[in-house]
N, C-alpha and C positions, 0 to 999 in steps of 0.2 A: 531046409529042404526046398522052401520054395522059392527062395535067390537062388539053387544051384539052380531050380526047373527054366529060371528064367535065365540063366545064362547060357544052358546049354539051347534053349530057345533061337537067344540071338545069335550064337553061335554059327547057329544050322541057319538062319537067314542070311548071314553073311554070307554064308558060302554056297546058297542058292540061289541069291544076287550074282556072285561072279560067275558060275554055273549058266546062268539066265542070261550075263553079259555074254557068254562065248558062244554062247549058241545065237543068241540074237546076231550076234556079228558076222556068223554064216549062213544065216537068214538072209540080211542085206543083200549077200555076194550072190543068193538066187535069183534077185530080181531082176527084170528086162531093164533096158534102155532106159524107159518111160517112168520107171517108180511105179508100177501101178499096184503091185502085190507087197503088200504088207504083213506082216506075224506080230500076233502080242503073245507074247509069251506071258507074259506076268497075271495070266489071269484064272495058272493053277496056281500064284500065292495066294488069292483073294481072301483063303480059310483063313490066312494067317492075321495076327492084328496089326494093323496099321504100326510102323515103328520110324521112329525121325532117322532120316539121312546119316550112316555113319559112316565113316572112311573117306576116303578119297570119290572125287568124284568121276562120274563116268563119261571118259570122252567119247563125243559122236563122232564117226566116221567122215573127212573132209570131201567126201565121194558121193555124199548123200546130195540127189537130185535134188530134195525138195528144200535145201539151203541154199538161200540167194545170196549171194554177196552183198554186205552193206554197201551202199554209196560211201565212199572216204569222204569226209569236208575236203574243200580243195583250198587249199593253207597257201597258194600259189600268192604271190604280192601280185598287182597292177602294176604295171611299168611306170617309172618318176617321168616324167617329163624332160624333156629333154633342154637341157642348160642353153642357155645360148653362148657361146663365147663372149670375154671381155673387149673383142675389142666391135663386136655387134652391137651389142647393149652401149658402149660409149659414141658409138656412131648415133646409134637413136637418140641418143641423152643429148647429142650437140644439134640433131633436127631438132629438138622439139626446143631448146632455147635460142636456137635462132629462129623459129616461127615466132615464139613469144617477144622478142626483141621486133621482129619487123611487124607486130599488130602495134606494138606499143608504140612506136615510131608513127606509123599510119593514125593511130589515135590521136597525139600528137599535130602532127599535121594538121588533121580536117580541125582541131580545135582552136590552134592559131589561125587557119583561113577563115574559122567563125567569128572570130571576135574582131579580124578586121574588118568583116564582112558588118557584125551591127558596130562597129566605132563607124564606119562609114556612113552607113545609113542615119545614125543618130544626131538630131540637129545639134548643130553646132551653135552656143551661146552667142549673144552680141557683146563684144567687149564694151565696159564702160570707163569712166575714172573715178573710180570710187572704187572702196573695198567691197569686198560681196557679201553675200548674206551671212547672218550668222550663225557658226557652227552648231548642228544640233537643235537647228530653228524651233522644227516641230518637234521636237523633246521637251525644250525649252518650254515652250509655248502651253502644254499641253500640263507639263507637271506643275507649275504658276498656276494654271486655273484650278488644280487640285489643292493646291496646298493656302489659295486664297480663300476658297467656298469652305472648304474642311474643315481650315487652321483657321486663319487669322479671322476672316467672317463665317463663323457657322452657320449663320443666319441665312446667307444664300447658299447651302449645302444642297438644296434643289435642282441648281442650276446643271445642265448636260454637259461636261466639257467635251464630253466627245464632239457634240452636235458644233462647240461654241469652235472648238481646234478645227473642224474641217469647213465649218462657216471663211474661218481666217481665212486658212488655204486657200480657198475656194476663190477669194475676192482677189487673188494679183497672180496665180498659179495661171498658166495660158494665157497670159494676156500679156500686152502692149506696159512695158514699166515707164512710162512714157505720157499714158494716156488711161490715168487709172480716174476712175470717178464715184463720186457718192455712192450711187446704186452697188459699185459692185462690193461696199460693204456695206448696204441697208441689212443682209439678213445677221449679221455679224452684232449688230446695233439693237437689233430687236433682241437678239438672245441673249444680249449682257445687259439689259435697262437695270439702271439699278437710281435709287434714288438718296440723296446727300441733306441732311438735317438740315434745318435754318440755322442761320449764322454762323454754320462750319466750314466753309468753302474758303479756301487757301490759295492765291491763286499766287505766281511767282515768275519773273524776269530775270535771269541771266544769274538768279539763285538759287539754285537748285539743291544743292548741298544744306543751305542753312533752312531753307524751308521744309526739308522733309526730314530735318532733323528735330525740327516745331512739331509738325505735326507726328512725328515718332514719338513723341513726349506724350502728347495730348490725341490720345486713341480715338477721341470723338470727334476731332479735326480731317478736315477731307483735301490733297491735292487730288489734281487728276490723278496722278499713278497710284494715288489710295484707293483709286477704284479698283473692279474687277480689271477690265479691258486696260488699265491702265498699267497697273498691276503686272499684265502679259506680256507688254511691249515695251517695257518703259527699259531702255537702251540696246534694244535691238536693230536690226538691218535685215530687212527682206528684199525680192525682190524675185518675179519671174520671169520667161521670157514667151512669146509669142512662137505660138506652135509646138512648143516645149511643155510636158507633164509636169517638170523638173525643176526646182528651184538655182538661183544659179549664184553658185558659192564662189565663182572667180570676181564677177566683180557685179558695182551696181551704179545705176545712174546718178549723177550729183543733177539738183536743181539749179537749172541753167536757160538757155537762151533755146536750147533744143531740149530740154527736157522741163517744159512747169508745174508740167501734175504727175510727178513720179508719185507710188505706192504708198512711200510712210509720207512724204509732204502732206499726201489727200487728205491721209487715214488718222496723224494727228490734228489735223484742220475739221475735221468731220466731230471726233470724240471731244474737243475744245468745244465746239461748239455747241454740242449737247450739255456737258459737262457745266457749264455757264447758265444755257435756257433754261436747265431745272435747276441751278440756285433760287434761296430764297435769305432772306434778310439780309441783312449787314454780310457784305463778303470783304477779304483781306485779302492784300497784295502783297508781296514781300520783293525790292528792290533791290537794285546794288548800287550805292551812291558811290563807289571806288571806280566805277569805269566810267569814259565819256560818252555813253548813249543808256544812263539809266533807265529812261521812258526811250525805247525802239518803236517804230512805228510798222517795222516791218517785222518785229519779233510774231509769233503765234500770240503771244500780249496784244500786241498793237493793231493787228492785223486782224483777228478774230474775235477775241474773247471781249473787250469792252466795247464793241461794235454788240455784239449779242447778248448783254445783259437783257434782262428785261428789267424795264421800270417800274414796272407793276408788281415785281414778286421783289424788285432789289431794290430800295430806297438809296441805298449810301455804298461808297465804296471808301474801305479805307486803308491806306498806303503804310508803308512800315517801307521807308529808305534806309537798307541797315549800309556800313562803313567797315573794313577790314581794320583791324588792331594796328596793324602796322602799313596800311595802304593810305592812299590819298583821299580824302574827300572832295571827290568833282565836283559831285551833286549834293544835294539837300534839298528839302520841303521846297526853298524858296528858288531854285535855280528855275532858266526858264524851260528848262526840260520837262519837270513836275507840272509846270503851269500848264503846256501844251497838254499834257492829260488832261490835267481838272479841265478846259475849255471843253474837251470831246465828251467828257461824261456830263458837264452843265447843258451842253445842249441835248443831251439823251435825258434829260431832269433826272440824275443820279447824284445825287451831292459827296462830294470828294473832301476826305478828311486826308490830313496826313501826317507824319510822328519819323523824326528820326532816331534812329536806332534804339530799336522799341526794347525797354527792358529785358521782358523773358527771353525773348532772341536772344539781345546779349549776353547773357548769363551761360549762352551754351558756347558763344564762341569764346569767352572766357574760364569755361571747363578745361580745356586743351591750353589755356596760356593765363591761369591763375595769377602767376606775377608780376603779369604784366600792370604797365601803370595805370592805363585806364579802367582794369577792372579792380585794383586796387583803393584808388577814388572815390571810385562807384559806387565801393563797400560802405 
């Protein structure tokens, strides 16, 4: 019984809803213009209990004042842009690579009128007859005094090569290759002093090869290019020129009748003659008795180094006239080439010994030609 109460309940509200809907709908159609009069009707349901939404729902009237129309979104696109035609855009495309073609051109230009502009301006070397400096001078230069003080002498690992490479420079760079002198390598002299044991000092005429192959044996033997500075230059070519920053790698001056104090003449004339003042004991010479001026008088020998012995620190000097295996013997102890030595050091009171072809020497030029007969002999 009290499911049927409740059906016939909802029953009678449904149909007092659509009752309530047809009247409200001719409610509407009383009002003014304005909406201003309103009716509830629903408010003799009140008694009844609240009951959820059933059926169909109830449309409002499209007439009703007080519904405002939504704003639609406006789904409208922006307009594309407008294309330009192909043959617009190829027009622009051939401006703009012919602009870029004629800056590049104009760059071009002003770049070739620059570098005629400094080749002009830039002094011009003075030719010599001689070959020019040698390639990579101050590279050269620079890695030798590394690899002397590092490597072979660690002992002078102190020394600055920076300070000692631009000392070098420093002494023939702008200047006169001409008119080069002591001073302009005193600072160069001070910052390589280095000092040579007693009785090691080597000195050598027109043998270059067999002397520093002696003293390559015997590490505690000294020529000049055993030193540092000696070391650096020893068959190099420099050479600067006046008014020039610049080293000058085309050519360099030969010692001659307009040239007597070129650069390297001064600079090995300078180091010889240090190289000698600080000997001490017994020093050795090593000769070449195969050629006809074994004793030169204008050699760096002859010219410098036994003029500046000192007597006081060098008692004796003595000679080693070596002979090639298969060369002529010019000279010997007794030819008077040898004597005109001994005369210049007797008067300096240096006593002059002398030995041809001193054993250990020959032993090494006998390395390279073991079958030959003389070192066969020998043996």
């Amino acid at each position: 019984m009290y499911f049927q109460s409740l059906l016939v309940q909802e029953a009678g509200a449904r149909g007092t809803l659509k009752m309530g809907a047809g009247k409200e709908d001719k409610e509407w159609q009383k009002k003014d213009h304005k909406g201003e009069e309103r009716f509830q009707k629903g408010a003799a349901f009140s008694t009844l209990p609240p009951q959820p939404p059933v059926g169909p729902l109830l449309e409002l009237p499209r007439d009703r004042p007080c519904m405002k129309p939504m704003p639609m979104p406006n789904h409208r696109f922006s307009p594309l842009p407008r294309v330009e035609s192909h043959s617009k855009l190829s027009l622009s495309t051939k401006r703009k690579v012919c602009l870029g073609i004629t800056i590049l051109c104009v760059v071009l230009a002003v770049t070739a009128v620059m570098v005629v502009v400094l080749r002009a301006q830039a002094p011009k070397h003075k030719e010599w007859n001689e070959a020019g400096s040698t390639s990579h001078f101050s590279e050269i230069v620079l890695g030798r005094c590394y690899t002397y003080t590092q490597v072979l002498r660690p002992e002078l690992r102190h020394k600055n090569c920076q300070k000692i490479w631009k000392a070098f420079m420093n002494a023939f760079l702008s200047k006169d290759p001409c008119d080069s002198t002591e001073q302009d390598y005193q600072p160069l002299m001070e910052l390589t002093n280095q000092s040579v044991p007693c009785h090691k000092t080597v000195l050598w005429s027109k043998s270059s090869e067999l002397a520093h192959q002696y003293t390559g044996i015997l590490r505690d033997m000294f020529t000049l290019e055993d030193t540092l500075l000696g070391y650096m230059a020893d068959g190099l070519t420099w050479c600067g020129d006046k008014g020039s920053s610049e080293m000058n790698y085309q050519s360099c001056p030969l010692v001659g009748k307009n040239c007597t104090r070129n650069a390297i003449t001064v600079f090995w004339a300078i180091v010889s003659k240090r190289f000698v003042e600080n000997a001490c004991g017994e020093v050795q010479v090593v000769l070449n008795g195969s050629i006809s001026n074994t004793f030169d008088k204008n050699s760096t020998f002859g010219l410098v180094e036994i003029h500046h012995l000192n007597p006081l620190r060098v008692p004796k000097l003595q000679a080693w006239v070596m002979h090639d295996l298969d060369g002529a013997h010019s000279h010997s102890c007794s030819s008077p080439s040898i004597n005109d030595l001994k005369l210049i050091l007797n008067r300096r009171n240096i006593t002059f010994t002398c030995q041809d072809d001193y054993w250990p020497i020959k032993l090494l030029q006998c390395v390279k030609s073991s079958e030959h007969a003389l070192c066969s002999s020998a043996a």
